[in-house]
C-alpha positions as CSV (number, residue, x, y, z in Angstrom):
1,X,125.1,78.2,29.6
2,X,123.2,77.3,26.0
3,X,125.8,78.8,23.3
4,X,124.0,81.5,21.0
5,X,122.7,80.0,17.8
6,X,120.7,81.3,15.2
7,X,118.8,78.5,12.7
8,X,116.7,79.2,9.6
9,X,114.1,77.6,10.9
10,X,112.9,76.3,14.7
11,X,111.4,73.3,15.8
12,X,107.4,73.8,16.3
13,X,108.1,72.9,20.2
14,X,110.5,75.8,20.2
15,X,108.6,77.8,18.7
16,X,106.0,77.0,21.2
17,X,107.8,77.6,24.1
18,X,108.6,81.3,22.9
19,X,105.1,82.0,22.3
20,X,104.1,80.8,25.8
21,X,105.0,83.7,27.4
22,X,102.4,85.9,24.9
23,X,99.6,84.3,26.9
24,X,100.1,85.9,30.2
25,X,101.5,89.2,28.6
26,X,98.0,89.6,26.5
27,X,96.1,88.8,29.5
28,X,97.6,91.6,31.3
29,X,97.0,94.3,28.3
30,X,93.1,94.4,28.0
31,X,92.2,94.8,31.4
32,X,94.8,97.6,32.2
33,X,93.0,99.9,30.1
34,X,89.3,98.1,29.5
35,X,88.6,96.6,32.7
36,X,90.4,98.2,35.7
37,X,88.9,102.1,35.4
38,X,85.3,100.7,35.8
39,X,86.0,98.7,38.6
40,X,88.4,101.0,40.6
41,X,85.4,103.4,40.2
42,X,82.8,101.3,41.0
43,X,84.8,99.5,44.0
44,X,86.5,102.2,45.5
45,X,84.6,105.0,44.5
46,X,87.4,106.9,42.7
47,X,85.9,109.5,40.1
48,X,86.8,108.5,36.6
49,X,88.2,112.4,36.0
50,X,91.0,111.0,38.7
51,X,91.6,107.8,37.4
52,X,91.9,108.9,33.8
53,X,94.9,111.1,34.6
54,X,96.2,108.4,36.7
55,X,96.2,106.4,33.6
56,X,97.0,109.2,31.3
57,X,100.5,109.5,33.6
58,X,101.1,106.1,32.9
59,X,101.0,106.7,29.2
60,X,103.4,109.3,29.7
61,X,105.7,107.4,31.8
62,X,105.7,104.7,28.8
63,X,107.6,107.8,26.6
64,X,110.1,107.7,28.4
65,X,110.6,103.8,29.6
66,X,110.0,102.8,25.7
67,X,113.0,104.1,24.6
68,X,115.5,103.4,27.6
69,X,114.3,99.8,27.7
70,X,114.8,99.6,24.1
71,X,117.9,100.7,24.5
72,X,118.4,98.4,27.5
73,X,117.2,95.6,25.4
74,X,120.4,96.4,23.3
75,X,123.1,96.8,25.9
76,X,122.4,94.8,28.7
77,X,123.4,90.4,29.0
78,X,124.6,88.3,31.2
79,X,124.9,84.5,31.3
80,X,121.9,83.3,29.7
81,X,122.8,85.7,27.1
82,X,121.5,89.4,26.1
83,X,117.9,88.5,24.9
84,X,117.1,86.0,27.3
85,X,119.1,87.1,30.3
86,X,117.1,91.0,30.3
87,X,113.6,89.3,29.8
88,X,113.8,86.6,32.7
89,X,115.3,89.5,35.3
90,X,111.6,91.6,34.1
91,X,109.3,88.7,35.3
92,X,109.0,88.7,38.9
93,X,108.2,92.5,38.5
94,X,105.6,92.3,35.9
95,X,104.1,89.4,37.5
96,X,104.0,91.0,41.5
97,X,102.5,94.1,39.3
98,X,99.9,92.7,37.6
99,X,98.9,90.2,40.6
100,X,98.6,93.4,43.4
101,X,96.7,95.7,40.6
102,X,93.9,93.1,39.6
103,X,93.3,91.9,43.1
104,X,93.3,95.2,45.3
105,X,92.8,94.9,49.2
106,X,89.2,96.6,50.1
107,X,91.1,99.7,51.2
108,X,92.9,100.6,48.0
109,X,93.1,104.0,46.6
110,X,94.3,106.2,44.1
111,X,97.6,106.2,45.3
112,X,97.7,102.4,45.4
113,X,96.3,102.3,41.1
114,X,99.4,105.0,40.8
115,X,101.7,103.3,42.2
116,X,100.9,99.3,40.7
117,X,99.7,100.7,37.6
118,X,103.2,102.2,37.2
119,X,104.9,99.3,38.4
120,X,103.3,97.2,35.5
121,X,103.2,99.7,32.6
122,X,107.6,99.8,33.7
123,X,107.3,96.2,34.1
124,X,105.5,95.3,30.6
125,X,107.8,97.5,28.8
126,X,110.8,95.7,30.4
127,X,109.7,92.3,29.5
128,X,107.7,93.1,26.2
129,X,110.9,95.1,24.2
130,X,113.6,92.2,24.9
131,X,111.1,89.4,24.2
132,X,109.7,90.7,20.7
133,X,113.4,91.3,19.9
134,X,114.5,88.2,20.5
135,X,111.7,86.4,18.3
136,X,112.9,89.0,15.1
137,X,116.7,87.6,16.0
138,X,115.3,83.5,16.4
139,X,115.5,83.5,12.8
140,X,116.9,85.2,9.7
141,X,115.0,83.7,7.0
142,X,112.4,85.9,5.1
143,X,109.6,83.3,5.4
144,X,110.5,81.4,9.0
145,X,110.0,85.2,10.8
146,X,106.5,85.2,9.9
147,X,105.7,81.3,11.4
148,X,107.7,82.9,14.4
149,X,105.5,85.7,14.6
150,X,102.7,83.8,14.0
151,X,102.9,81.3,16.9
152,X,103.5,84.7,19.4
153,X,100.9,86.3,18.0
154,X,98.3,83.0,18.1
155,X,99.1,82.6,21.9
156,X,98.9,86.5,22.0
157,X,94.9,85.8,20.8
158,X,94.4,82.9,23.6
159,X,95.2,85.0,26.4
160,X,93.0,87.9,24.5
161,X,90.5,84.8,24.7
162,X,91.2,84.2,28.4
163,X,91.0,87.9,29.3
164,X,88.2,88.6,27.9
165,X,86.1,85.3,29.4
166,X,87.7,85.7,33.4
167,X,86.5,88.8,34.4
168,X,82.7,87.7,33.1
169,X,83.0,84.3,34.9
170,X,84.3,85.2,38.1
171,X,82.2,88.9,38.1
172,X,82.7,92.2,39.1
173,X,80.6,93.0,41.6
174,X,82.4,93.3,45.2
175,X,86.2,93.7,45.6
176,X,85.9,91.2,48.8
177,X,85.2,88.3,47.1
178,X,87.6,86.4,44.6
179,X,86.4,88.7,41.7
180,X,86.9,87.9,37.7
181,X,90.1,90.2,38.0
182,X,91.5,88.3,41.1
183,X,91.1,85.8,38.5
184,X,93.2,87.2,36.0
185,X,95.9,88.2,38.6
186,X,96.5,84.7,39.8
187,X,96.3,83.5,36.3
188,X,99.2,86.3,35.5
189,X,101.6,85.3,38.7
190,X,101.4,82.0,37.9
191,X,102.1,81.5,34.3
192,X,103.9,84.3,33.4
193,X,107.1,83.1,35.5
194,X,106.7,79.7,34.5
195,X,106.1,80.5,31.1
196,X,108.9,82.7,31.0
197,X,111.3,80.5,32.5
198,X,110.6,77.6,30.4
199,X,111.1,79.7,27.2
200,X,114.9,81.2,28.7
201,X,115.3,77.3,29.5
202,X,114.8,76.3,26.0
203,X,114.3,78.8,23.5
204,X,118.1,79.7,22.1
205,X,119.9,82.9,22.4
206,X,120.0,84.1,18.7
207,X,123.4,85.4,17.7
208,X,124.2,89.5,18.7
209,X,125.3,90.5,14.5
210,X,126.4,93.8,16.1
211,X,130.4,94.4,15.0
212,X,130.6,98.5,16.9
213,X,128.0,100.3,19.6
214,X,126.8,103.3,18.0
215,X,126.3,106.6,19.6
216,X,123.0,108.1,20.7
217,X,123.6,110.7,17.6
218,X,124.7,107.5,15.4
219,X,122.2,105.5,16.2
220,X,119.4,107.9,15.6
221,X,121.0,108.9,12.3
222,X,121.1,105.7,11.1
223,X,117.5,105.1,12.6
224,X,116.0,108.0,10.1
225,X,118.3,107.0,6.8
226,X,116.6,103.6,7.0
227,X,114.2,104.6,4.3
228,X,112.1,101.1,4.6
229,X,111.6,101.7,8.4
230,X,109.9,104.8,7.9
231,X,108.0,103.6,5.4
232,X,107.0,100.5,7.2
233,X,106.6,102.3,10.3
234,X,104.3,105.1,8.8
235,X,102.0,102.2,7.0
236,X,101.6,100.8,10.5
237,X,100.7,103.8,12.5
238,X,98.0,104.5,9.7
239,X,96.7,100.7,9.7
240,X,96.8,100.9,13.5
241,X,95.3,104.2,13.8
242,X,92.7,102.2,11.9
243,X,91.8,100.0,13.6
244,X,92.1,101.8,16.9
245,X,88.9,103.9,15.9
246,X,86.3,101.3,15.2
247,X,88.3,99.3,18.7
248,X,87.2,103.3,20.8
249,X,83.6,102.8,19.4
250,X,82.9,99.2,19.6
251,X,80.5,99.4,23.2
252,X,78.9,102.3,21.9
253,X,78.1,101.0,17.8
254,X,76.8,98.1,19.6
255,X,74.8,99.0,22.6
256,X,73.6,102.5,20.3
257,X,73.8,102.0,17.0
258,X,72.6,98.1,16.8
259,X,70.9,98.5,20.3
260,X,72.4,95.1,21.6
261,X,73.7,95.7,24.9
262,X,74.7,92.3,26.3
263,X,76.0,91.2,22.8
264,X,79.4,93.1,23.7
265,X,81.5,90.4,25.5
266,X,79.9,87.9,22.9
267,X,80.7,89.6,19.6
268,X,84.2,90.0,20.7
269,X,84.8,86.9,21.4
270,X,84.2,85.8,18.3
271,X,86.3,88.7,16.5
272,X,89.3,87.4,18.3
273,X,88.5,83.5,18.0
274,X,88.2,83.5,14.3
275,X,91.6,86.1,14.3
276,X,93.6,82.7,15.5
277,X,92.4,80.9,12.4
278,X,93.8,83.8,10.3
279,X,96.9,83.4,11.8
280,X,97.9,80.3,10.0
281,X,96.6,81.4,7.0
282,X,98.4,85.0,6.8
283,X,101.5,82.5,7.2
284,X,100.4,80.3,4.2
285,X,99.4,83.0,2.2
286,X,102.8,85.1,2.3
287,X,104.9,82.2,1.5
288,X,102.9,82.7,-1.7
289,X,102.7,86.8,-2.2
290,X,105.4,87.7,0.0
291,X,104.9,89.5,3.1
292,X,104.2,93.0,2.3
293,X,101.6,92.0,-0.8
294,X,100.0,89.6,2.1
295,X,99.5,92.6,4.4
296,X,98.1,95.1,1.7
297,X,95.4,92.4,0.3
298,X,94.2,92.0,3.7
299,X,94.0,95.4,4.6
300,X,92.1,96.0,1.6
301,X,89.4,93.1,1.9
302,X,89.2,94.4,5.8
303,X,88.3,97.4,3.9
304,X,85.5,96.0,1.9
305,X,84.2,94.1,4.5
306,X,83.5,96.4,7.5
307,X,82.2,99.1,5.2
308,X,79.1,96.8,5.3
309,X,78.9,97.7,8.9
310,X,77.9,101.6,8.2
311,X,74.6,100.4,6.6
312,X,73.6,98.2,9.9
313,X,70.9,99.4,12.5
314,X,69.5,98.5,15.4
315,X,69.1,94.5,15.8
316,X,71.3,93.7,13.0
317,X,73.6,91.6,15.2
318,X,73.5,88.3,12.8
319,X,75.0,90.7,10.2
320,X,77.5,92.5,12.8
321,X,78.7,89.0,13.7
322,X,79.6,87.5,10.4
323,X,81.3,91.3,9.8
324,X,83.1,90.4,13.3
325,X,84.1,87.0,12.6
326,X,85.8,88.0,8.8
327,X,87.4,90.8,10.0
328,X,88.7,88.8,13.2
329,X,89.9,86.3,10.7
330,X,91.7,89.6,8.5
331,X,93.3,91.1,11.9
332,X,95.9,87.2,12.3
333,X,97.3,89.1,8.9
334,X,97.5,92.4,10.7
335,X,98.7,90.7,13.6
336,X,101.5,87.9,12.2
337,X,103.0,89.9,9.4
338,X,104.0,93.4,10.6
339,X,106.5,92.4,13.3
340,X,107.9,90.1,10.6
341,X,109.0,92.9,8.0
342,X,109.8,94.9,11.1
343,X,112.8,92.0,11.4
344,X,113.3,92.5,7.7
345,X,113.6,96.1,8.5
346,X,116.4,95.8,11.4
347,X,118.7,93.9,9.1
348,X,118.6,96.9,6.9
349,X,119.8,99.1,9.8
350,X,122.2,96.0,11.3
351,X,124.3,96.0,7.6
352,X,124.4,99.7,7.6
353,X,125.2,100.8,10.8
354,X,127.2,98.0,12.1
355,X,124.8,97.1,15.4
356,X,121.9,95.3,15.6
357,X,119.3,97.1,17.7
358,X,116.4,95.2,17.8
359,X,115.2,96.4,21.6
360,X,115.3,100.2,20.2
361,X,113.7,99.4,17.0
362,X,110.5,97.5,18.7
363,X,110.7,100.6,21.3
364,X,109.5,102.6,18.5
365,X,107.1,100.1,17.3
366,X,105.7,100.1,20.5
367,X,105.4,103.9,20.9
368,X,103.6,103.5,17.3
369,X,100.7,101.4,19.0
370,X,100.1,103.8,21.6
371,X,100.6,106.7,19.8
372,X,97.4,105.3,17.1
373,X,95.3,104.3,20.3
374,X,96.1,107.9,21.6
375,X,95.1,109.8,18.0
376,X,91.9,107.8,17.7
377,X,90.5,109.0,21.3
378,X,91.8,112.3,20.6
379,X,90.1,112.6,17.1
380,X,86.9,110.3,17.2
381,X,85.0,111.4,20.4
382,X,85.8,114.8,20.0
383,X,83.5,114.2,16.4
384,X,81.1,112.3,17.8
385,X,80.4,115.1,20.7
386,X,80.0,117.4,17.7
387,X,77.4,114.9,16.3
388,X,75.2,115.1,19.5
389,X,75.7,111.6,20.8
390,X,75.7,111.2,24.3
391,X,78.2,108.4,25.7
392,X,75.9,108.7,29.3
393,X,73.9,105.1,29.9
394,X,70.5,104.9,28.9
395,X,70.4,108.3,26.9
396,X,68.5,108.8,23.6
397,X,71.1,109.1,21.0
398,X,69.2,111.3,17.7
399,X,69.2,109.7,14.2
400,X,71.9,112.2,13.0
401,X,74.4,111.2,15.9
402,X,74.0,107.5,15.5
403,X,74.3,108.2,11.7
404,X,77.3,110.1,12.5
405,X,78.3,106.6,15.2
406,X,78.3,104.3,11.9
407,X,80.0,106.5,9.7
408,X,83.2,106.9,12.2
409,X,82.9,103.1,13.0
410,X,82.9,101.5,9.8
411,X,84.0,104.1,7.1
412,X,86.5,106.6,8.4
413,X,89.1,103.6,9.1
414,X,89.4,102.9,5.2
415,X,90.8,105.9,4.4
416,X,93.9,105.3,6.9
417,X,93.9,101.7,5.5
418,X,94.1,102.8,1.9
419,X,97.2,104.9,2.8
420,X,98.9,101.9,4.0
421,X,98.6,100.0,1.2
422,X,99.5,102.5,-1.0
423,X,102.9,102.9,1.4
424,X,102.9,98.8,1.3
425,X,102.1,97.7,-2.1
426,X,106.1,98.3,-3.8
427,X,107.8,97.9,-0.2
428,X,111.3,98.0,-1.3
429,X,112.5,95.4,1.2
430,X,110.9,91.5,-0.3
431,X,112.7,88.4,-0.2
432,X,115.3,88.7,-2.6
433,X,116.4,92.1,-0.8
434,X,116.3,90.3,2.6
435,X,118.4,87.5,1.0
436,X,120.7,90.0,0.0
437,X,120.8,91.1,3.5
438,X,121.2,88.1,5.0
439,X,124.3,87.3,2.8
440,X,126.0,90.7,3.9
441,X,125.3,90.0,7.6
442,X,126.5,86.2,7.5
């Protein structure tokens, strides 16, 4: 048994070994939701109507498995430690998930996407809420969190990477053969427990700064008071609401509005190779602004940036790719530095309430995510019906709904972006608060 330490700042191998895990974890996430509706429909002839309430149950089931894991996170260790210990038992779950949903036998169903798409939504919550806590506990200083955050989230981007390129390569087509998803699920089984072991092996087991166990009353009490929370929490439900809408739209902007089709996969790809290169620089330029100022200047030049994309039209791809590849750069800020104030954040609740509750509070940060995925379905298609554009293939779309396309796309995010920074700009909680912090809890 490795004792529980805590250091102000890692070695880049151990660093590297916690972010390992990230890779398998992201390569689960996109095809869940992107990938696995179109090809249970197309394989197994399951009508989307019945596999979007399959998939709207999951979302439901994550209400209530976000908060109890979170919880979980907080209360549950053993030998290797609390962190470490509730991670490593998630892994053979998630992993036997995610390998029988991506590679179905030829006689799956509905009942068989139920029941494995359950299985990994419980399993990904299990193993996402104690390992994101224990990379805001590796560390407690103000600048180290961020180069934390910023090797998961760079690894997070390489599986985005991989995810996005296997299911291309290996195709689609019939669910006999060893399909691009098959690929993906083999990847998943394979790395994740391996990954995950080698980071429990490893990584350290960050002290547990709680001195009492609060009540459920308590602990939501104390979860409400903490003033810079809220306002960090709001800031990033409005930044992710953000960029959830232009996310919804993307296939349509670009096989509509630009009339590319084919350029989709592409045009990702570069959005999310050029976000690992901004990785490294939102860590080099916070050391320098701080983290909050780092965030807020990015959000704004995301906002300058793709509100050139409103004024493109059809076969303005070079254009839409140099947009891509800046904002791709812009999202490694949006990416690295949230989940590092969030850390900031939970020693202001540790010092006032006595318990350090990581798990719970990266429970609600995930509920945040899917809460701003769920608002942007909810509000921009409903809009874009009103406009008259029609999401069926091969369908003339009128000027004023493809209009209507590149205004939602490209300008309606800014105005949930400006918000944020507004919220962000005099964040209450910078280095010489989290100093101050840090003095209290040592």
């Amino acid at each position: 048994m490795i004792l529980p330490t805590v250091l102000t700042r890692q070695s880049a191998g151990i660093c590297a070994l916690y972010a390992l895990p990230a890779m398998p974890l992201a390569v689960i996430a996109l095809p869940l939701y992107i990938i696995v509706p179109s090809f249970y429909a197309a394989s197994f002839a399951i009508p989307l109507a019945a596999i979007g309430g399959v998939l709207l149950a999951i979302r439901l089931l994550d209400a209530v498995t976000d908060p109890l894991f979170g919880w979980l996170a907080d209360r549950v260790t053993c030998r290797f430690g609390r962190r470490r210990g509730f991670f490593l038992a998630s892994l053979p779950l998630t992993a036997l998930a995610a390998f029988m949903l991506f590679w179905p036998p030829v006689d799956a169903g509905i009942a068989y996407l139920a029941l494995w798409g359950a299985a990994l939504s419980i399993g990904a919550t299990w193993t996402l809420l104690p390992y994101t806590a224990w990379g805001a506990e590796l560390s407690d200083g103000y600048h180290e969190r961020v180069r934390i955050s910023a090797w998961r989230e760079g690894a997070t981007l390489i599986g985005s990477l991989v995810a996005i390129s296997l299911p291309f390569i290996g195709g689609l087509e019939r669910v006999g053969d060893f399909h691009g998803l098959a690929w993906i699920a083999v990847f998943v089984v394979l790395l994740l427990p391996l990954a995950g072991s080698l980071a429990v092996w490893r990584v350290p087991e960050p002290i547990d700064r709680s001195v009492r166990q609060l009540s459920i009353r308590e602990g939501l009490a104390h979860l409400v008071a903490n003033r810079p929370f809220l306002r960090l929490a709001i800031a990033f439900l409005l930044n992710s609401f953000a960029n959830a809408i232009p996310a919804s739209l993307f296939i349509y902007f670009v096989t509509a509005r630009l009339a590319a089709p084919g350029w989709e996969g592409p045009l990702l790809f570069a959005y999310f190779f050029a976000a690992i290169a901004g990785v490294p620089l939102a860590v080099w330029t916070s050391a320098r602004l701080g983290k909050h100022r780092a965030w807020s200047i990015s959000m704004a030049l995301a906002c300058l940036v793709f509100s050139g994309a409103g004024f493109l039209g059809e076969g303005n791809v070079a254009v839409f790719a140099v947009i891509c590849a800046a904002t791709g750069v812009l999202l490694g800020f949006d990416l690295a530095l949230p989940p590092a104030i969030q850390a900031d954040v939970i020693d202001n609740d540790t010092v006032r309430s006595g318990e350090q509750r990581s798990g719970l509070y990266f429970a609600a940060w995930s509920f945040i995510t899917k809460l701003s995925l769920a608002l942007s379905a909810g509000i921009v298609f409903p809009l874009l019906g009103l406009a008259g554009f029609s999401t069926t293939p091969g369908s003339s779309q009128s000027a004023t709904s493809l209009e209507a396309l590149g205004a939602l796309y490209a300008w309606l995010p800014i105005l949930p972006k400006l918000a944020a920074i507004a919220l962000m700009w005099r964040f209450s909680l910078d280095e010489a608060e989290q100093q101050r912090l840090r003095q209290q809890l040592a």
